[in-house]
PAFISE-571176 format. One record per residue (C-alpha): residue number from 0; residue in one letter; x, y, z. Coordinates in pm, 1 decimal, decimal comma, m for minus. Layout:
BEGIN
[r NUM 'a' [X Y Z]],
...
This chain:
BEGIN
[r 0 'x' [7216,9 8420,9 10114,0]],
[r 1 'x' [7353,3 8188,3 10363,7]],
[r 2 'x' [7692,1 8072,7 10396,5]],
[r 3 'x' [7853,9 7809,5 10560,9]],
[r 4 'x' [8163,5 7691,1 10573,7]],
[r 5 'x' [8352,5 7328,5 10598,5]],
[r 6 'x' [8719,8 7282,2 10664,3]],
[r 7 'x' [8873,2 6958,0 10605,8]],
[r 8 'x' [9121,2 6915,5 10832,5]],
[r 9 'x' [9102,5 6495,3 10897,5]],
[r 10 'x' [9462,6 6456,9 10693,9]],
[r 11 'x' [9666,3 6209,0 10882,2]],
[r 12 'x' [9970,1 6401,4 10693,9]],
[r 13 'x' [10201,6 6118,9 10685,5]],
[r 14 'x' [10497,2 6220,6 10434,2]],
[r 15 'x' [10544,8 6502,4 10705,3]],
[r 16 'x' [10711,4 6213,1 10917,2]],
[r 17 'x' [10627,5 6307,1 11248,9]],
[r 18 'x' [10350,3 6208,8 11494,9]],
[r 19 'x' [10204,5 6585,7 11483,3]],
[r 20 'x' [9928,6 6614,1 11274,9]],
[r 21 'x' [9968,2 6843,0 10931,4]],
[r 22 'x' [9725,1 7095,5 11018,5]],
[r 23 'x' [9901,3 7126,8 11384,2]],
[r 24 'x' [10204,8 7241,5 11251,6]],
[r 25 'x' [10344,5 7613,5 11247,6]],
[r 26 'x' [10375,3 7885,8 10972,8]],
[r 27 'x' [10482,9 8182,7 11091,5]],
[r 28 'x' [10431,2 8106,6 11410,3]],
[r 29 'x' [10058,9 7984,4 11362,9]],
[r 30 'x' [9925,9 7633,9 11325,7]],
[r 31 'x' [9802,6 7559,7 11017,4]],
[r 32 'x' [9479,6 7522,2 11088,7]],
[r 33 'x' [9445,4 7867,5 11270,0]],
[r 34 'x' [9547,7 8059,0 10955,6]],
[r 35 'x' [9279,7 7927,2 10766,1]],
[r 36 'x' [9048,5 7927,3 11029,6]],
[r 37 'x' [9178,6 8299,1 11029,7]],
[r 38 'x' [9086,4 8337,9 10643,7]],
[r 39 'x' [8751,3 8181,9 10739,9]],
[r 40 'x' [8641,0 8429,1 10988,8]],
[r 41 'x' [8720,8 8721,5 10781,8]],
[r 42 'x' [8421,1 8633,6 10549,7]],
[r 43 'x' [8237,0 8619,6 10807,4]],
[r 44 'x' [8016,6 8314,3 10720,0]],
[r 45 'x' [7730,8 8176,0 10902,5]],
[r 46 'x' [7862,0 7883,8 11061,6]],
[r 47 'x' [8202,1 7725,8 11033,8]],
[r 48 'x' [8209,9 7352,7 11056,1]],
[r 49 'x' [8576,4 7138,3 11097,5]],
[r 50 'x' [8593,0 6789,5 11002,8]],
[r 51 'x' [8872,2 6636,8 11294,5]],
[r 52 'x' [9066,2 6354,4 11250,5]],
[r 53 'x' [9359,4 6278,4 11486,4]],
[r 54 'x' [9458,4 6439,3 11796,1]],
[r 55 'x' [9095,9 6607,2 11741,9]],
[r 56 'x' [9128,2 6768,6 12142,1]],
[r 57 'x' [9390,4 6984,9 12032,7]],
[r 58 'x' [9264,8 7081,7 11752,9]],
[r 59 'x' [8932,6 7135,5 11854,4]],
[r 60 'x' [9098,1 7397,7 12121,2]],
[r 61 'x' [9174,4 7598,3 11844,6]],
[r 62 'x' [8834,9 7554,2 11655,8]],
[r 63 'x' [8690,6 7704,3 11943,7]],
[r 64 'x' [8891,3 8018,2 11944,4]],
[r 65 'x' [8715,2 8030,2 11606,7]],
[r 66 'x' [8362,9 7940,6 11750,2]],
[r 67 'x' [8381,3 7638,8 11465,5]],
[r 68 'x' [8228,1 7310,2 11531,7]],
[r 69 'x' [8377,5 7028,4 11545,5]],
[r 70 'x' [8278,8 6676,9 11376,7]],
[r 71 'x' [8506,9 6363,7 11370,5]],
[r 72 'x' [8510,5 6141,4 11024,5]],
[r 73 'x' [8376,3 5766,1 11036,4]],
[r 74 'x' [8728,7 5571,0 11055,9]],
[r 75 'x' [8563,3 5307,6 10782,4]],
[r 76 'x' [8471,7 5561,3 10566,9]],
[r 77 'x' [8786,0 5788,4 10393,4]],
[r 78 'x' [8755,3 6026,8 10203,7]],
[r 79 'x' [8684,2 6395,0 10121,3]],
[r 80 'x' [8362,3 6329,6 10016,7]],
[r 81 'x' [8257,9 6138,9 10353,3]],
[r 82 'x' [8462,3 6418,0 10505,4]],
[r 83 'x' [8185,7 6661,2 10375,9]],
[r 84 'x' [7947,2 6388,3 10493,0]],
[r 85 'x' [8042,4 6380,4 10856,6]],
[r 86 'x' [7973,7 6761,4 10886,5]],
[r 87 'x' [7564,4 6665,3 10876,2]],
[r 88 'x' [7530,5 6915,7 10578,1]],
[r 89 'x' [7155,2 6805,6 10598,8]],
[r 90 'x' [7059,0 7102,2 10799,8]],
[r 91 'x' [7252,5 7361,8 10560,9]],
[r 92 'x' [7106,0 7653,3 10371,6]],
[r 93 'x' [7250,6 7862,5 10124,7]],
[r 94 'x' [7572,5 7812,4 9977,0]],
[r 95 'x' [7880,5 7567,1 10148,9]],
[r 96 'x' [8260,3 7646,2 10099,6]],
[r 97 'x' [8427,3 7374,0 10145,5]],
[r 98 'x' [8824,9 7459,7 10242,0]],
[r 99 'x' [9119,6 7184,9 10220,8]],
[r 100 'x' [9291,8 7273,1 10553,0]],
[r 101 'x' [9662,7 7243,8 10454,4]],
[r 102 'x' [9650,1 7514,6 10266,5]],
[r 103 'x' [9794,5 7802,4 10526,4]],
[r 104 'x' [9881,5 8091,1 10270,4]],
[r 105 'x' [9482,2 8122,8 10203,9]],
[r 106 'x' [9371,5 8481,7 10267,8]],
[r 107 'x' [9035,5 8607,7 10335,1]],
[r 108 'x' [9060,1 8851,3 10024,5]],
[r 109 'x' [9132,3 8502,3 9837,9]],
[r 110 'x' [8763,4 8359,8 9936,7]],
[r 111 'x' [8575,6 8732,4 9923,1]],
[r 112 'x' [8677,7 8715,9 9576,8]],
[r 113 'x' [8627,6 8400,5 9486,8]],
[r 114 'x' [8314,4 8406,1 9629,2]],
[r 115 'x' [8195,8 8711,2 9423,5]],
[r 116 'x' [8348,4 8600,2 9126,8]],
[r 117 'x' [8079,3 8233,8 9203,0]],
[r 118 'x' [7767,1 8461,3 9192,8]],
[r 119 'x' [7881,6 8665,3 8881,1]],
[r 120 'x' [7909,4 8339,6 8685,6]],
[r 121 'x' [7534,6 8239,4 8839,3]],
[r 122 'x' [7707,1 7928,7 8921,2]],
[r 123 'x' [7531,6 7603,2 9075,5]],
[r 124 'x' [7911,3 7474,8 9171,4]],
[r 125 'x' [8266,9 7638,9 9145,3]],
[r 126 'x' [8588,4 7499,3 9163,6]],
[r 127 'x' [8915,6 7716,9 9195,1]],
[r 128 'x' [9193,1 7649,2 8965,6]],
[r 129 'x' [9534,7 7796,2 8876,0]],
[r 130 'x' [9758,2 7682,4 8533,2]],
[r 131 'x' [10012,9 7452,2 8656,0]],
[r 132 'x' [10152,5 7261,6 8388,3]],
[r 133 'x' [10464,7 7082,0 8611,6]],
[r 134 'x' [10263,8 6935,0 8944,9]],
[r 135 'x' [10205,4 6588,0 8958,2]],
[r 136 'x' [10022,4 6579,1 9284,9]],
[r 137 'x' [9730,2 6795,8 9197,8]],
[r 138 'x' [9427,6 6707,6 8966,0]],
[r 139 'x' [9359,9 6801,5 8606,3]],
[r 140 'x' [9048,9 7032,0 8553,5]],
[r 141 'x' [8833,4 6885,5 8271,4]],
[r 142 'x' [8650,8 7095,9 8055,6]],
[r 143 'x' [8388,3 7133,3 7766,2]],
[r 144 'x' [8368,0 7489,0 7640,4]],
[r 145 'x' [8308,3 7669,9 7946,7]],
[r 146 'x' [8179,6 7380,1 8188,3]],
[r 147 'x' [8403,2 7188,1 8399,8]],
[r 148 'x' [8291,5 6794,2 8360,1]],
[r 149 'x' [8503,0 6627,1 8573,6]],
[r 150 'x' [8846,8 6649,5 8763,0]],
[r 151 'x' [9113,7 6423,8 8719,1]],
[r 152 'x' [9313,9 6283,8 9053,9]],
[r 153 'x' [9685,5 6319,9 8997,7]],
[r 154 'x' [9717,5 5936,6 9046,3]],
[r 155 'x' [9490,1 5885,9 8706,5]],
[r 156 'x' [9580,2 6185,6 8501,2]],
[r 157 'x' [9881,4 5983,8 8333,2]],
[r 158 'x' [9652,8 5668,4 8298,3]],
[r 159 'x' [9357,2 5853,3 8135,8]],
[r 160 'x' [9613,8 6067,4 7904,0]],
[r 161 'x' [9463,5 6394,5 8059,8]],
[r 162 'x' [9643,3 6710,9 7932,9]],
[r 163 'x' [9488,8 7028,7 8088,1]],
[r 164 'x' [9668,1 7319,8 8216,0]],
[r 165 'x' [9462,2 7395,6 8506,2]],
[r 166 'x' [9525,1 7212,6 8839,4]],
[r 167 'x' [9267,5 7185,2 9115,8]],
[r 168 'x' [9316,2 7435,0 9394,3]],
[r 169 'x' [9121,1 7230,3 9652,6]],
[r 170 'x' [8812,0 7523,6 9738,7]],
[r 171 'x' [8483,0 7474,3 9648,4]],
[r 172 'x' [8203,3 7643,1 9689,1]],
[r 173 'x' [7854,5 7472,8 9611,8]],
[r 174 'x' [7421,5 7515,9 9681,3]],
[r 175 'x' [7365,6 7316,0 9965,6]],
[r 176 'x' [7123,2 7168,0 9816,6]],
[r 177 'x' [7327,6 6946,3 9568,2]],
[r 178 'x' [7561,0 6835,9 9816,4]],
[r 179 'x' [7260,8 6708,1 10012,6]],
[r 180 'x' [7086,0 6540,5 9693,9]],
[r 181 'x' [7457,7 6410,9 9515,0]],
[r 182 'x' [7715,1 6404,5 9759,0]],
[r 183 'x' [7598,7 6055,5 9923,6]],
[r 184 'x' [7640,0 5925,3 9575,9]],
[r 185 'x' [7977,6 5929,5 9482,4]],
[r 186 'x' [8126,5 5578,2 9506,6]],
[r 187 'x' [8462,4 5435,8 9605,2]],
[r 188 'x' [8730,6 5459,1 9418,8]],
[r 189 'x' [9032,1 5258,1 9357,5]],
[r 190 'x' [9227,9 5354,3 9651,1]],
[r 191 'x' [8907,0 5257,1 9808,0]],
[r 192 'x' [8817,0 5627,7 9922,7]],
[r 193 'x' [8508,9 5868,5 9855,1]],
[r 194 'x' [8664,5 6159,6 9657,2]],
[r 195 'x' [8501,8 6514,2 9670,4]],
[r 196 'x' [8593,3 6545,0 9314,1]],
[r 197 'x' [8346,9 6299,1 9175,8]],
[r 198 'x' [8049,9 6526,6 9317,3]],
[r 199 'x' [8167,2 6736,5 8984,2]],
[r 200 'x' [8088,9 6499,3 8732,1]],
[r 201 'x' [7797,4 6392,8 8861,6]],
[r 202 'x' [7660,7 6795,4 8874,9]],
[r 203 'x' [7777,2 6803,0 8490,7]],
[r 204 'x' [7603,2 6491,6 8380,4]],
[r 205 'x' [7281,4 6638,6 8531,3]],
[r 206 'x' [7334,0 6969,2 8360,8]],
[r 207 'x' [7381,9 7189,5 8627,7]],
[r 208 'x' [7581,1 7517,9 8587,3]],
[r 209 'x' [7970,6 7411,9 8722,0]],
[r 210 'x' [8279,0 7662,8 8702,6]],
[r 211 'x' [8631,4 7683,8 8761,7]],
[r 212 'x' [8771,1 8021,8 8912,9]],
[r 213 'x' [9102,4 8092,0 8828,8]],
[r 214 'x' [9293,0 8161,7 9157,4]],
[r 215 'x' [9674,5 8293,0 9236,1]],
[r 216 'x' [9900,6 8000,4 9328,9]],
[r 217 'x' [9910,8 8074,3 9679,1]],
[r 218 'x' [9547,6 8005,8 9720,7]],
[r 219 'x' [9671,8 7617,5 9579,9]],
[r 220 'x' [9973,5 7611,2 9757,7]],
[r 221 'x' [9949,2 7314,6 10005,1]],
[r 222 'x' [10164,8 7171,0 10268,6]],
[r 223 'x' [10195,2 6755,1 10226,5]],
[r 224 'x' [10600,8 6731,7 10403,0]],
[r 225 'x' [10832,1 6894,4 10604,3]],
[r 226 'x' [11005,0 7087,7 10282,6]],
[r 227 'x' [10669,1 7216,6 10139,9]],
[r 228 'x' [10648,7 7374,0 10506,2]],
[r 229 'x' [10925,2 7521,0 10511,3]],
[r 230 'x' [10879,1 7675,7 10181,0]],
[r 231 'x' [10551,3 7801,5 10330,9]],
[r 232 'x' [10710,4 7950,5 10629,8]],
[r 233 'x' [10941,1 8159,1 10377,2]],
[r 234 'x' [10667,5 8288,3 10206,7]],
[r 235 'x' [10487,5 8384,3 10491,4]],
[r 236 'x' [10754,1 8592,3 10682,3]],
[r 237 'x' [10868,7 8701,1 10366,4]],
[r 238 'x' [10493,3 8856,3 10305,1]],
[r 239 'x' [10510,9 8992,9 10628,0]],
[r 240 'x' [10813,6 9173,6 10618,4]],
[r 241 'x' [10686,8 9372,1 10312,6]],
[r 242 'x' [10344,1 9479,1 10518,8]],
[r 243 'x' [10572,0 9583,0 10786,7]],
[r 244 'x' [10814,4 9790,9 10499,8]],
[r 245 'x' [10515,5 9949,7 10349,1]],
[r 246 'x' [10412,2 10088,8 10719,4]],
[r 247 'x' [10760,0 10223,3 10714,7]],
[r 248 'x' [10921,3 9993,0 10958,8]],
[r 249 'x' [11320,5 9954,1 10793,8]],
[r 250 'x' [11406,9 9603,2 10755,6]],
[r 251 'x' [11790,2 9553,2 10605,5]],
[r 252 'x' [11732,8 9191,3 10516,4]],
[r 253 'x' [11340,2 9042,1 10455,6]],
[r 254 'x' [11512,4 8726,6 10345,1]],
[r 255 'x' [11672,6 8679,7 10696,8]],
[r 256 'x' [11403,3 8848,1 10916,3]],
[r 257 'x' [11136,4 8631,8 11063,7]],
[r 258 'x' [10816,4 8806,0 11178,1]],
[r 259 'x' [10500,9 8610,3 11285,3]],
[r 260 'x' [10151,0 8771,6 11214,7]],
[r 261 'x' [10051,5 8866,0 11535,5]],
[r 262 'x' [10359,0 9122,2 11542,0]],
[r 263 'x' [10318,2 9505,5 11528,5]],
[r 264 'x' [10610,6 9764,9 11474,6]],
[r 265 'x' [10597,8 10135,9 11520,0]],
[r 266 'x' [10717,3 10361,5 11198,4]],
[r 267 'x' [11091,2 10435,3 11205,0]],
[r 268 'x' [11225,4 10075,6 11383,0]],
[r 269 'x' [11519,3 9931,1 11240,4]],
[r 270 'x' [11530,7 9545,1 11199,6]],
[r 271 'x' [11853,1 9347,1 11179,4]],
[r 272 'x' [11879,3 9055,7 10975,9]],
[r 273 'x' [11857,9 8704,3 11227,6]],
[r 274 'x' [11601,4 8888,4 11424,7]],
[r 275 'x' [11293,6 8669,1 11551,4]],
[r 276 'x' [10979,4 8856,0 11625,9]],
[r 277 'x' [10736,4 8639,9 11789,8]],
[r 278 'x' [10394,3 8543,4 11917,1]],
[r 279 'x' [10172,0 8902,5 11977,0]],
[r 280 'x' [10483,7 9141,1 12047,5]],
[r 281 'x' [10466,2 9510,3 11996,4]],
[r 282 'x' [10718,6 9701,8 11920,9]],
[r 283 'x' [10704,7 10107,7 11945,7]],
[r 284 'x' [10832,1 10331,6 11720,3]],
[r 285 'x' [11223,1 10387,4 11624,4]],
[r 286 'x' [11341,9 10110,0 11834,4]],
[r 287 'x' [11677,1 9944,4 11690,7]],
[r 288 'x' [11635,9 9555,5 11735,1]],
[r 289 'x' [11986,0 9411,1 11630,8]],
[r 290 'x' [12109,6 9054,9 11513,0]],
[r 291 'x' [12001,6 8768,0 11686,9]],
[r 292 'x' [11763,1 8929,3 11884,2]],
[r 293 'x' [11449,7 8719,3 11974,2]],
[r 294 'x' [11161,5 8889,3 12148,9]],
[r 295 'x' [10842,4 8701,0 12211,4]],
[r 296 'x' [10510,5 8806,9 12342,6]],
[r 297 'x' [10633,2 9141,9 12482,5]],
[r 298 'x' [10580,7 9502,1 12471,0]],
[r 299 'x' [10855,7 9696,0 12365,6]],
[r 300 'x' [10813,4 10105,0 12437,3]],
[r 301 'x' [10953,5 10374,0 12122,8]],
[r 302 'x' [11344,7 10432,1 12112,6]],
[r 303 'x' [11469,0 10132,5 12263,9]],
[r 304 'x' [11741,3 9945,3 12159,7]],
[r 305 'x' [11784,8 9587,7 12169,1]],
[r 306 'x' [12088,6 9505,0 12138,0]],
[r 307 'x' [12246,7 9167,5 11941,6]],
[r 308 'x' [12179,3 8810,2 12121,6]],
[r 309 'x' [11927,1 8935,9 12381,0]],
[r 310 'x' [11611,0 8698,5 12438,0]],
[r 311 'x' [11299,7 8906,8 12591,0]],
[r 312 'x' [10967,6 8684,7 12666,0]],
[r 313 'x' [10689,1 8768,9 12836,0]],
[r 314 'x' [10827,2 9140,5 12918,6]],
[r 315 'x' [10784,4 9511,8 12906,8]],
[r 316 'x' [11062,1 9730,5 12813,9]],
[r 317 'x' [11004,5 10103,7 12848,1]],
[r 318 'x' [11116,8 10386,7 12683,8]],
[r 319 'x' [11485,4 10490,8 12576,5]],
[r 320 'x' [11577,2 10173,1 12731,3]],
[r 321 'x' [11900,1 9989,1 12652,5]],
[r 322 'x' [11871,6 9580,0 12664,7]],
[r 323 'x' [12184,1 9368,0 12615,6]],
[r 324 'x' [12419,2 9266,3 12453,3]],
[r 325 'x' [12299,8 8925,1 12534,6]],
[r 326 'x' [12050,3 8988,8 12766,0]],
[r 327 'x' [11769,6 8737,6 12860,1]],
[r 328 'x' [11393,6 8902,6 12999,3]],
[r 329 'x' [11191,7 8617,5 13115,3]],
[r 330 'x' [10823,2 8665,4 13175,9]],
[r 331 'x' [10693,9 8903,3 13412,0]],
[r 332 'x' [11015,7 9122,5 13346,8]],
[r 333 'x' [10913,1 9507,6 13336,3]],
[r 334 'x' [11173,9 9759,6 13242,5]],
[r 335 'x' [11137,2 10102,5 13310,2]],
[r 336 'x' [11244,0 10423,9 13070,8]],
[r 337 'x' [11561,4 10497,8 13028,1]],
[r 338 'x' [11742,8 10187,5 13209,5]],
[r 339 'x' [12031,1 9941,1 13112,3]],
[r 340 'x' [12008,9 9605,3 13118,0]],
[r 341 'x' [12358,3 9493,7 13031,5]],
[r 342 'x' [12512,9 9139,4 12884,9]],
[r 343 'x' [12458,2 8854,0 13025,3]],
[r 344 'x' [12195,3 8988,2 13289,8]],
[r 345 'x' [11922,9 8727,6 13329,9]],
[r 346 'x' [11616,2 8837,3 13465,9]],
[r 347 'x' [11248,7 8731,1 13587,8]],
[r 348 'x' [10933,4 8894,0 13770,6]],
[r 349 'x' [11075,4 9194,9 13866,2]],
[r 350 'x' [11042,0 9562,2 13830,6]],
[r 351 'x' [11282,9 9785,7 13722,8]],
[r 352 'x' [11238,6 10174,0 13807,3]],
[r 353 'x' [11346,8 10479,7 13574,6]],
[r 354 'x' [11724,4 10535,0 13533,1]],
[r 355 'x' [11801,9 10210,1 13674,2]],
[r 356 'x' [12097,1 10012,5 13569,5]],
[r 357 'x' [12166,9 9619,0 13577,0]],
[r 358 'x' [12496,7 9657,5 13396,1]],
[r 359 'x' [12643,1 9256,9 13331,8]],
[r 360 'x' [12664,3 8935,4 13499,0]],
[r 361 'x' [12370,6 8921,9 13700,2]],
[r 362 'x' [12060,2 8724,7 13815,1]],
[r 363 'x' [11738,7 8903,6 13930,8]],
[r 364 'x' [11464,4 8734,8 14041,2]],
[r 365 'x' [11153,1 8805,6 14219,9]],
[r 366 'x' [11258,3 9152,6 14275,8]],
[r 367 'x' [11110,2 9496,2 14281,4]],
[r 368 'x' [11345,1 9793,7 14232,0]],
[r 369 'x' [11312,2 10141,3 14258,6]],
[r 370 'x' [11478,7 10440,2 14042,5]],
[r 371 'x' [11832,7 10551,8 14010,6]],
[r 372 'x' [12006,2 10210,2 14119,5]],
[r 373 'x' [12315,3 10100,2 14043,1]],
[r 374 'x' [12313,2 9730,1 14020,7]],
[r 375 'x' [12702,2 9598,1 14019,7]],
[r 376 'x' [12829,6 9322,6 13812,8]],
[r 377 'x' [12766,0 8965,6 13955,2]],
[r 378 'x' [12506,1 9032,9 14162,8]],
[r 379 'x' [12253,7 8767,1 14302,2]],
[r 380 'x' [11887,4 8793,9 14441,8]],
[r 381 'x' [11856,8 8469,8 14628,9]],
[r 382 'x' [11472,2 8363,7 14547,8]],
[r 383 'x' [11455,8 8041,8 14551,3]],
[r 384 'x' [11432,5 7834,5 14897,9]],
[r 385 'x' [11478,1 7432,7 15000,8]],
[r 386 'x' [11074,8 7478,7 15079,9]],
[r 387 'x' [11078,1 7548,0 14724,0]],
[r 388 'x' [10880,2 7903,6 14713,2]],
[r 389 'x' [10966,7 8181,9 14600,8]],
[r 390 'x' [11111,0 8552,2 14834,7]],
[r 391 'x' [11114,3 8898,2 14711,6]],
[r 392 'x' [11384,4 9102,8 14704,0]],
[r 393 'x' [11301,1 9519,1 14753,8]],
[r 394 'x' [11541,3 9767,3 14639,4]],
[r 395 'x' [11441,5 10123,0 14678,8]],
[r 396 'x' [11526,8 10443,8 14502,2]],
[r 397 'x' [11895,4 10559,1 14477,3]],
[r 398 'x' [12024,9 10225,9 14628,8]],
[r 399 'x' [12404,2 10136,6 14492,8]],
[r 400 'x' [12459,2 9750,9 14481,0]],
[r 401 'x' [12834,5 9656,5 14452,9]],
[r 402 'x' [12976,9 9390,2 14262,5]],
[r 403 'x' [12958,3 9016,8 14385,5]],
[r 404 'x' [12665,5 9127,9 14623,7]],
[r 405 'x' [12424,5 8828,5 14733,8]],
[r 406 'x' [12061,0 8941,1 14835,3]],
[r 407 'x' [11946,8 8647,7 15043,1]],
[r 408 'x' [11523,7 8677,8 15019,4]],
[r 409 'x' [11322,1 8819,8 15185,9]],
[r 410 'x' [11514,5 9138,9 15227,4]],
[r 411 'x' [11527,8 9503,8 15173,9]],
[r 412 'x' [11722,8 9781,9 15103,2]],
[r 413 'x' [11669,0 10112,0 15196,1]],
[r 414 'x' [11673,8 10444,4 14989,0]],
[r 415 'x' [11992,0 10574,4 14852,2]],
[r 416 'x' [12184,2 10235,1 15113,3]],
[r 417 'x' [12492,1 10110,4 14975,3]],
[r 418 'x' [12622,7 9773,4 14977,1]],
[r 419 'x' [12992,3 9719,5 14997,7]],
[r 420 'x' [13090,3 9438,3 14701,5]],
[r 421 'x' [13143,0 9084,7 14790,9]],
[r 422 'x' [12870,6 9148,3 15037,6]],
[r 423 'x' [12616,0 8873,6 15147,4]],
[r 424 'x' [12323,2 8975,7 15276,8]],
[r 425 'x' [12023,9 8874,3 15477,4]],
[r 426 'x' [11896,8 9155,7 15664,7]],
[r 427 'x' [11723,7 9500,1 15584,3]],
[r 428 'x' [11901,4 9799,0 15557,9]],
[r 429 'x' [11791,6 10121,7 15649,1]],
[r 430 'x' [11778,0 10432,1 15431,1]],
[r 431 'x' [12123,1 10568,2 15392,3]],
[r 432 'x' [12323,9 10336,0 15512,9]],
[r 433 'x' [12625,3 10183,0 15432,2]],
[r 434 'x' [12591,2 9744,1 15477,5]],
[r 435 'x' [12910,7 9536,3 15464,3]],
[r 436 'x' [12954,8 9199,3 15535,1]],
[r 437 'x' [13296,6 9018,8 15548,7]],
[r 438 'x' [13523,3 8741,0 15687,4]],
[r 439 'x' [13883,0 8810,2 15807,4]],
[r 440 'x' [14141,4 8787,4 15517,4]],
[r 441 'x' [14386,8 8568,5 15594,8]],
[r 442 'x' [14729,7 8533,3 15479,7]],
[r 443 'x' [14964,0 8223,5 15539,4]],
[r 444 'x' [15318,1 8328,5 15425,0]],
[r 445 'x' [15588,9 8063,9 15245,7]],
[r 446 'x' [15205,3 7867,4 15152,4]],
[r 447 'x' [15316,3 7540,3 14958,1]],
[r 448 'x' [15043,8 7424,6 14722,9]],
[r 449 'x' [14885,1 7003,1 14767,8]],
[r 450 'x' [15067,9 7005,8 14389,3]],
[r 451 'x' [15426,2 7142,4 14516,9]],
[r 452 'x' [15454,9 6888,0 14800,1]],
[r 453 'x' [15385,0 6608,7 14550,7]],
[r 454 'x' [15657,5 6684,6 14326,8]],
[r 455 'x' [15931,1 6719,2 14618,0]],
């Protein structure tokens, strides 16, 4: 049988108390929206539909990643119900799961099994549920015997004395058919807004079949301010620390680790506590990543060590490789095996041969450098030009750079060349060669300093 799905995602989000909209805002490095849109596609339904509401461009970028379609609500008519509506569920078939989309520690296991769980019952409507007895922002489940009758908003459960133990999880899953013959007649309520839960008392009055399916709390857990996210975001790198300890990656400290979901480690790595693995990073097997270390979107090869304070983005670091202390990779960055990228070295677009060492205190940028340099402390590849482009530097194999040396772009050095330190330099220089470059010393004896001759 057909399934479809609809994701409400039209929340303006307000108690988060920003201008972002809820469903655009991260856990574990995802938007909101794209982990359940995540969930979603791992069922594999027929068609996903998205109801928009604010900033609908951006999130109808990431809807598309999905292949979802995209429908925005009628501003005069609020409302989960009208939500529903605006999806044209007139043209469905089969059964519709309807998703609340601030709900970003959803699972696709979580729907599979709530969806088998519908068609064992033989259900005409389900609702998933979990005992909460302390909430009072969730709906009460109503029940007679087995059937569910009606559900409770929070705002009314005090009013109407309603003492249940099972909250509403916000999923639903529901024949087509009855949301096309009952949803359009659910009525306003009294904060003048078309609920979704009145479509269940309406299927109870007119006897059909209607559920609840108890779910864990993490299927109910939603996000509605800025402390329920952050709660969220501790679960979730939390939960993804322990798949990456039951691969065998060692991780002294899940509670101060933060790994997003896109993030694969080898067996053997050791993670430091403070570390911050981001975006779709790999890292190889028995690598040492230490405190402080954040590495996002990179490729990092087996046995290297990161050492504490270093920032790698966009870069690939290859084997038995040393980066840091304090190190910073920006994009385009590729290490070779076995170099040494010491602290405080900042780097960007270049290439780094085998055995090659940037020791501490440099910049390299827009550079390409062979294997067995030596690059000395303080040393400078001069990019960046008043015309604003960009000049690459070449360094070839067995080159030693002094310290203090500054490679003025475009230039090249030739195979197993020196440079003497303090050097500036802005010609090529042939293989083997030794390149200097330096102004007289002077001395001026019995020198008395601006500062002396004011205080005689």
């Amino acid at each position: 049988m057909d399934l479809n799905v609809i994701l409400l995602a039209a929340g303006k989000g307000q108690r988060m108390s920003t201008s972002l909209p809820k469903v655009l805002h991260p856990v574990a490095g995802q938007p909101i929206i794209a982990r359940s849109l995540k969930a979603i596609s791992g069922i594999h339904p027929k068609q996903i539909r998205v109801v928009l509401g604010s900033q609908a461009s951006i999130i109808s970028t990431i809807a598309g990643q999905f292949k979802a379609l995209c429908f925005k609500q009628n501003k005069e008519k609020w409302g989960t119900a009208q939500a529903v509506l605006a999806t044209k569920p007139e043209d469905f078939k089969g059964d519709v799961l309807i998703v609340n989309g601030d709900h970003p520690l959803i699972q696709s296991a979580d729907l599979s099994q709530f969806i088998r769980s519908y068609h064992q019952m033989s259900a005409d409507c389900a609702v998933a549920s979990f005992k909460n007895h302390q909430s009072s922002e969730l709906g009460k489940l109503v029940f007679e015997g087995d059937q569910l009758i009606d559900i409770i908003e929070a705002y009314e459960v005090e009013k109407k004395n309603v003492n249940s133990e099972f909250s509403n999880a916000g999923l639903y899953l529901v024949k087509s058919e009855l949301i096309q013959k009952y949803l359009p007649l659910v009525k306003k309520n009294i904060k003048e807004e078309y609920n979704l839960t009145d479509l269940i008392s309406i299927l109870s009055k007119h006897k059909y079949k209607v559920r609840a399916i108890e779910v864990p709390w993490h299927v109910a857990y939603g996000i509605n301010n800025q402390r329920e996210l952050s709660l969220a975001n501790s679960i979730a790198f939390e939960s993804n620390c322990h798949k990456h300890l039951q691969n065998g990656v060692v991780i002294l400290n899940i509670n101060h680790t933060y790994i997003e979901d896109e993030v694969l480690i080898g067996q053997g790595s050791l993670i430091y506590p403070g570390v911050f693995l981001r975006g779709r990073t790999k890292i190889g097997a028995f690598c040492a990543i230490e405190s402080q270390a954040c590495v996002f979107d990179s490729v990092i090869r087996n046995y290297v060590n990161i050492k504490a304070g270093s920032y790698i983005e966009g870069s690939l670091v290859g084997e038995r490789s040393v980066i840091g202390p304090y190190a910073h990779l920006r994009p385009e960055t590729e290490i070779g095996e076995s170099c040494r990228v010491g602290n405080f070295v900042e780097t960007k677009k270049i290439k780094l041969g085998k055995n090659s060492k940037v020791s501490h205190l440099s910049y390299l940028g827009d550079a390409e450098i062979g294997e067995n340099v030596n690059v000395g402390c303080s040393t400078v590849t001069c990019n960046y030009g008043t015309d604003k482009k960009k000049r690459t530097t070449k360094i070839n194999d067995n080159a030693f750079i002094g310290s203090g040396v500054q490679l003025i772009a475009p230039v090249e050095i030739g195979q197993s060349a020196v440079i003497g330190a303090g050097s500036v330099i802005t010609k090529d220089v042939p293989n083997k060669s030794l390149s200097l470059e330096r102004n007289d010393q002077k001395t001026i004896p019995n020198y008395k300093s601006f500062q002396s001759k004011k205080k005689n």
